[in-house]
N, CA, C and O atoms as CSV, one atom per row, in Angstrom:
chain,resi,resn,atom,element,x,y,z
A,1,UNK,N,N,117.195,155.610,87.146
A,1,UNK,CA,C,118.542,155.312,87.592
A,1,UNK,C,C,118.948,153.915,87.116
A,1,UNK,O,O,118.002,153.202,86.783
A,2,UNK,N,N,120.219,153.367,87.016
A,2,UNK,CA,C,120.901,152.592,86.571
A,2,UNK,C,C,121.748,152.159,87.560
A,2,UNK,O,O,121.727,152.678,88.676
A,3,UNK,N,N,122.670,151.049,87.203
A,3,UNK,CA,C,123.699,150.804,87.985
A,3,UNK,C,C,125.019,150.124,86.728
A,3,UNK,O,O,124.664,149.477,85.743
A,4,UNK,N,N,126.274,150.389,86.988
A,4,UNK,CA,C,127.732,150.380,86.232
A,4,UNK,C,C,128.393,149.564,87.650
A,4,UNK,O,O,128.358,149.843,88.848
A,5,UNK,N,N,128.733,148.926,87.211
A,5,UNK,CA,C,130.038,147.861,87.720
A,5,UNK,C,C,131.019,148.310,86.936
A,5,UNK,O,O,131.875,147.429,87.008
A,6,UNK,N,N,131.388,149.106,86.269
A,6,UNK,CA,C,132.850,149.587,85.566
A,6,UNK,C,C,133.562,149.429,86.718
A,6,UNK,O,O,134.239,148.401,86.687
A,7,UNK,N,N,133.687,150.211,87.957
A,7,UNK,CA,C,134.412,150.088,88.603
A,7,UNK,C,C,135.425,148.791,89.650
A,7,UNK,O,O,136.518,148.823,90.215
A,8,UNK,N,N,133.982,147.425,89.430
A,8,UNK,CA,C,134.288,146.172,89.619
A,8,UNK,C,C,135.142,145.802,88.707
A,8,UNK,O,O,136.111,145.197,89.165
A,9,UNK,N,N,135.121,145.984,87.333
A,9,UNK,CA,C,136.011,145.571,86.541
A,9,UNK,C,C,137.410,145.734,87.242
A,9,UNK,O,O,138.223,144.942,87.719
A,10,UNK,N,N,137.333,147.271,87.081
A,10,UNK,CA,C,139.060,148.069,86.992
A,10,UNK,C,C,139.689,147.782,88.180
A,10,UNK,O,O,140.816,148.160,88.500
A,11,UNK,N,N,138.667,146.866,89.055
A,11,UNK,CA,C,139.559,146.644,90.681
A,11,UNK,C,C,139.458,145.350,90.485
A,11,UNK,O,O,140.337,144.826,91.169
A,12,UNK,N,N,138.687,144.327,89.755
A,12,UNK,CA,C,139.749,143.059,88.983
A,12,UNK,C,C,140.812,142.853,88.404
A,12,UNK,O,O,141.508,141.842,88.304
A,13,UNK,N,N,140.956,144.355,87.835
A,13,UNK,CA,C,142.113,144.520,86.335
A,13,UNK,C,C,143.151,144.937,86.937
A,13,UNK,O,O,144.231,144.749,86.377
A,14,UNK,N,N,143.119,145.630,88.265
A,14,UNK,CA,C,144.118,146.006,89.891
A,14,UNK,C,C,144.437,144.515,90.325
A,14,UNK,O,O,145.647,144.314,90.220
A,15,UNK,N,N,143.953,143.742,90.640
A,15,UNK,CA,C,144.281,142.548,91.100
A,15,UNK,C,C,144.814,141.550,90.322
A,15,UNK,O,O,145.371,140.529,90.725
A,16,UNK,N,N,144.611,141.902,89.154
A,16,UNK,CA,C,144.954,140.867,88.538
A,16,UNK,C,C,144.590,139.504,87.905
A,16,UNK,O,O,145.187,138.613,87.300
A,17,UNK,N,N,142.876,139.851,88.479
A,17,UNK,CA,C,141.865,138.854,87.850
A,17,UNK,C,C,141.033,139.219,86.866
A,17,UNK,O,O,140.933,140.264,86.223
A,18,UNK,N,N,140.328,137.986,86.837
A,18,UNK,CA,C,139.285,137.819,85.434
A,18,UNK,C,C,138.243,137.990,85.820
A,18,UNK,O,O,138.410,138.224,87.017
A,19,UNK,N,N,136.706,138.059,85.504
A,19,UNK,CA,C,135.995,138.004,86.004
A,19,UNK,C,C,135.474,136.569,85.393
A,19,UNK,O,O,134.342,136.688,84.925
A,20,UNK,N,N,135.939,135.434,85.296
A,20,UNK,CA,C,135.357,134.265,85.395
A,20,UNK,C,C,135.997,133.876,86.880
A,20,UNK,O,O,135.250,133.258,87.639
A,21,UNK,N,N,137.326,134.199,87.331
A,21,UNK,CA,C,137.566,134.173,88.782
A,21,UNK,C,C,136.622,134.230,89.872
A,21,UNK,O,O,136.647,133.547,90.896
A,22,UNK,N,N,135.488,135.432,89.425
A,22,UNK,CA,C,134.039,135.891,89.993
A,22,UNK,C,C,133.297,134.933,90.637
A,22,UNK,O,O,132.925,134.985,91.810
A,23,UNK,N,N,133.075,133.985,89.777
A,23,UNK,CA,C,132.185,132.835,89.286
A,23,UNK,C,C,133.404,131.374,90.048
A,23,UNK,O,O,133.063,130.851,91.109
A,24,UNK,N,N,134.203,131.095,89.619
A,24,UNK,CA,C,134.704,129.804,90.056
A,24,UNK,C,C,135.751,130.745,92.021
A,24,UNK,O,O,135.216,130.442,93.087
A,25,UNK,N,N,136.747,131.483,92.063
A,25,UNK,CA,C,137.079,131.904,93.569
A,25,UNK,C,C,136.168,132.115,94.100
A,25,UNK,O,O,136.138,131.226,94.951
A,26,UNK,N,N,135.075,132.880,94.261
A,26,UNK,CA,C,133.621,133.704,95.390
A,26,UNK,C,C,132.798,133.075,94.899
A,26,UNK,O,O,131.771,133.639,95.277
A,27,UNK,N,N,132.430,132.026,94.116
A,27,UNK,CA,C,131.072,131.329,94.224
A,27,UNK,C,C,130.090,132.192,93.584
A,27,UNK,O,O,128.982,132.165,94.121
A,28,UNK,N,N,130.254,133.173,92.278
A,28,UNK,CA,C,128.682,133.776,92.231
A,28,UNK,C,C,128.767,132.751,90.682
A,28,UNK,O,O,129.526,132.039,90.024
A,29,UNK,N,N,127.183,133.390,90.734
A,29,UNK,CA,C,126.545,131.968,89.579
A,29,UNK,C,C,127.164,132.203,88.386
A,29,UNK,O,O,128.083,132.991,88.164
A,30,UNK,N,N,126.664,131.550,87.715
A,30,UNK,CA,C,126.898,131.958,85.814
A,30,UNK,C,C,125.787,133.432,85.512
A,30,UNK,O,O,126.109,134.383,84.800
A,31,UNK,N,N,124.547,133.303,86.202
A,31,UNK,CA,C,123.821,134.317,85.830
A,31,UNK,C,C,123.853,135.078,86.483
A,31,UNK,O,O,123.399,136.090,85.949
A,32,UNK,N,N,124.239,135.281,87.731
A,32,UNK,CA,C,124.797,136.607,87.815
A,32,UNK,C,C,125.822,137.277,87.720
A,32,UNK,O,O,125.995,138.347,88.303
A,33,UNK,N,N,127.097,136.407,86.538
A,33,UNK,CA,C,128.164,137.061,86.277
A,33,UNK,C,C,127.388,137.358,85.009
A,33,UNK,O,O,128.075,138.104,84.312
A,34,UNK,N,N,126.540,137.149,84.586
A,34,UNK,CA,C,126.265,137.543,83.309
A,34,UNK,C,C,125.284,139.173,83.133
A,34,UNK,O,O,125.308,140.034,82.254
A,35,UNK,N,N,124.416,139.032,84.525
A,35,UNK,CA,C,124.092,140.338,84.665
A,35,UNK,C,C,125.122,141.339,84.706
A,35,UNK,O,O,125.450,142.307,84.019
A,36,UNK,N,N,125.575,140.685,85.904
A,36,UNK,CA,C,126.737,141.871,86.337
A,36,UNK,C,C,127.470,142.413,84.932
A,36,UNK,O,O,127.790,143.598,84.838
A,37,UNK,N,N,127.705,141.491,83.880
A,37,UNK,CA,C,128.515,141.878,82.930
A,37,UNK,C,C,127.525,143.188,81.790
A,37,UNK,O,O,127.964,143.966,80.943
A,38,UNK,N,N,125.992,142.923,82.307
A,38,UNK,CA,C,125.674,143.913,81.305
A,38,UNK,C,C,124.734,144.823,82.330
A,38,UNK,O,O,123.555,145.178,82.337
A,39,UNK,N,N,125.494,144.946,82.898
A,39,UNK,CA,C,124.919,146.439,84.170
A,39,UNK,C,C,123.774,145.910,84.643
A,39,UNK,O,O,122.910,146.764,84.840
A,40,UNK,N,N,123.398,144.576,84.946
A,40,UNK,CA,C,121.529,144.605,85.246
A,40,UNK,C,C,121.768,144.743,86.976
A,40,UNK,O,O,122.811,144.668,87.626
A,41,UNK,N,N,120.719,144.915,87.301
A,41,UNK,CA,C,120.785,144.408,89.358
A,41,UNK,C,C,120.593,143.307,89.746
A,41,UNK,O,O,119.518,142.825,89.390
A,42,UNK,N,N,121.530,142.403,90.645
A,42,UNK,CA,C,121.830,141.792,91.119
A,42,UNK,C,C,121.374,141.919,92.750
A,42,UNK,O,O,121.280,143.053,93.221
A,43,UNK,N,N,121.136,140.921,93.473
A,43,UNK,CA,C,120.905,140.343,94.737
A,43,UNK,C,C,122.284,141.265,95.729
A,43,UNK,O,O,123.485,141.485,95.568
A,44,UNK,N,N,121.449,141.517,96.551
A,44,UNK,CA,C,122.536,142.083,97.477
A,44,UNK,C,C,123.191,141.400,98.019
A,44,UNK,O,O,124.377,141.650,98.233
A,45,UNK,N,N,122.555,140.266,98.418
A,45,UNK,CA,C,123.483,138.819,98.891
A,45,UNK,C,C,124.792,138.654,97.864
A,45,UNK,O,O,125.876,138.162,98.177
A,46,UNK,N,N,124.486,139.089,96.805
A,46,UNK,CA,C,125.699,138.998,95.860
A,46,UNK,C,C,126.948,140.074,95.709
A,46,UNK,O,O,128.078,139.770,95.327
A,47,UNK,N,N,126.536,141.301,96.064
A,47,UNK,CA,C,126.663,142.343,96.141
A,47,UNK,C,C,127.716,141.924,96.816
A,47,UNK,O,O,128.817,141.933,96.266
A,48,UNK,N,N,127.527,141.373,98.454
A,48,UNK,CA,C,127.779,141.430,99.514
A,48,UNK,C,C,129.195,140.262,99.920
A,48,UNK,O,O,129.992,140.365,100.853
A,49,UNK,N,N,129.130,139.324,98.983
A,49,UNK,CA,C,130.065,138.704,98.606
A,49,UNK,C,C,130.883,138.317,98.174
A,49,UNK,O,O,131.643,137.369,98.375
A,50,UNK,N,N,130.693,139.673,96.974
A,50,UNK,CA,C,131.670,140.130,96.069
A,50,UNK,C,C,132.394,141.224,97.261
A,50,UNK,O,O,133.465,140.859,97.745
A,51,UNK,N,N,131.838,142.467,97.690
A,51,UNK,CA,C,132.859,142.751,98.790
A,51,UNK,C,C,133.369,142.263,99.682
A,51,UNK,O,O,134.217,143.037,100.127
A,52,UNK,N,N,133.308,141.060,100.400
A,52,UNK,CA,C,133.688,140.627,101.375
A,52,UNK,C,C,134.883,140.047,100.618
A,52,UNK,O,O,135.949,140.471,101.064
A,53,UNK,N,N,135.011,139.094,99.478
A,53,UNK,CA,C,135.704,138.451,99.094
A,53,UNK,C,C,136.750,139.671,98.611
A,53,UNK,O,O,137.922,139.642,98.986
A,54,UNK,N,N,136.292,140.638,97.839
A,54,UNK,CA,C,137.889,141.440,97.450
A,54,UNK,C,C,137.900,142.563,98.554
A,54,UNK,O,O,138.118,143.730,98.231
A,55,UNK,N,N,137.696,142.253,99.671
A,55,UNK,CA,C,137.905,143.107,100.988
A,55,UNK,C,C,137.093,144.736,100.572
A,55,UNK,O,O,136.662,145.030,101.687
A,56,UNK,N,N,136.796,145.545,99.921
A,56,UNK,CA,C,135.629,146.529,99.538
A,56,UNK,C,C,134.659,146.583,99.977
A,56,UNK,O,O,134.129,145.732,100.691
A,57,UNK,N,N,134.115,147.885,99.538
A,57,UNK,CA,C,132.803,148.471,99.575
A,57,UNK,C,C,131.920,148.392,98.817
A,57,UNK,O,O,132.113,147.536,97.954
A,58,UNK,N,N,130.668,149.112,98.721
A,58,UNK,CA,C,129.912,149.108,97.756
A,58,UNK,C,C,130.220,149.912,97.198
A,58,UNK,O,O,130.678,149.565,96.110
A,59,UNK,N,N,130.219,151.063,97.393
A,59,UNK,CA,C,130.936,152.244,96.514
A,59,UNK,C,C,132.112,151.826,95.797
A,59,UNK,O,O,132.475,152.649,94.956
A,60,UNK,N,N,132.815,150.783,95.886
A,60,UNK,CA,C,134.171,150.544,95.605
A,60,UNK,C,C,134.063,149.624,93.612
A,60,UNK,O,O,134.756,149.515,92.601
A,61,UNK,N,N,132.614,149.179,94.184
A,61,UNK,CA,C,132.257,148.485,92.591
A,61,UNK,C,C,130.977,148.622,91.754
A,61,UNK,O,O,130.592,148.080,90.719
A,62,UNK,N,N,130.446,149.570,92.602
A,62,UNK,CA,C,128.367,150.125,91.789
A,62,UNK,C,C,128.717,151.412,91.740
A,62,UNK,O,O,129.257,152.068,92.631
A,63,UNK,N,N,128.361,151.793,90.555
A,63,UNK,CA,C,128.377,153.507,90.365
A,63,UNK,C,C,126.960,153.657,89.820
A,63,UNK,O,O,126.657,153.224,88.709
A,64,UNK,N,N,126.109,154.273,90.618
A,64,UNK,CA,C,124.464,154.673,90.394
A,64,UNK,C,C,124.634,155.758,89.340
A,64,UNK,O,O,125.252,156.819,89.420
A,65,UNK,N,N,123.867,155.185,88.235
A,65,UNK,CA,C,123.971,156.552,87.137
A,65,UNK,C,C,122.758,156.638,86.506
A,65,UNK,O,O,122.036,155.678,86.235
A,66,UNK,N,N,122.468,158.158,86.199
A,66,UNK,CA,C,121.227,158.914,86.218
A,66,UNK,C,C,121.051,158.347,84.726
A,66,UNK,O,O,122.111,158.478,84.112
A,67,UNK,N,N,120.168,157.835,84.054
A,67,UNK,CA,C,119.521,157.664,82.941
A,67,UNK,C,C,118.778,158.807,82.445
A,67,UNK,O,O,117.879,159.153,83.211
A,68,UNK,N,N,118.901,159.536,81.318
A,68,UNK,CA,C,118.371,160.813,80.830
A,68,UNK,C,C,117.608,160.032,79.296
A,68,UNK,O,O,116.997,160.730,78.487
């Protein structure tokens, strides 16, 4: 299994932000905007702050996908 933040994007691209916004509005690091940018896993603490800050879920920005 895998994990896709596509959907984090397209509810930045709804709001109207960047994802360097990510990093300087909610406080996440440089390296974990950099994971996040190439699908790796990230800290749930991070996870968790990214939803709180754009009011969401988890479902709302991780899409678990089956690796074949």
């Amino acid at each position: 299994m895998a994990v896709s933040y596509t959907k984090l994007w397209k509810l930045l691209l709804d709001k109207k932000m960047k994802r360097t916004d990510l990093k300087i509005i909610f406080g996440i690091s440089s390296s974990t905007l950099a994971k996040l940018g190439k699908d790796e896993y990230v800290s749930l603490e991070s996870i968790d702050k990214i939803c709180c800050s754009l009011d969401c879920n988890v479902g709302d920005i991780i899409d678990i996908v089956k690796v074949e």
